[in-house]
C-alpha angles and dihedrals in degrees: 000000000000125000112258098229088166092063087027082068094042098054104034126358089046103054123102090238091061098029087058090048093048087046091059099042085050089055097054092052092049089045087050090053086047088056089038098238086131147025140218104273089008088131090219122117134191122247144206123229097191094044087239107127081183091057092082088167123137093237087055105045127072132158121244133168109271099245090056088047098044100043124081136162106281115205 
């Protein structure tokens, strides 16, 4: 069976909820080029500690490679 993206979008990545926290975690990548701690296809993220999209702080952020960032234990 193929994914739905259609319905995907309409009940979770287009919700206010999850567009403001994409939006967050956009501005801190583009902050973080600004700085120069990544570049474009770098393949490198940057990643939360805290899970907050919305904690931009410098204590809370750290870049990682994207396979590392992106990756956690299923059950």
């Amino acid at each position: 069976m193929a994914r739905n993206y259609k319905k995907e979008y309409a009940n979770y990545q287009g919700t206010d909820a999850q567009k403001k926290r994409r939006a967050q975690r956009n501005k801190i990548r583009r902050q973080m080029l600004k700085d120069g701690r990544v570049r474009k296809g770098d393949k490198m993220d940057i990643h939360h500690r805290d899970g907050n999209p919305s904690n931009n702080s410098p204590r809370n952020v750290v870049v990682q490679h994207r396979s590392k960032n992106r990756s956690f234990a299923r059950k």
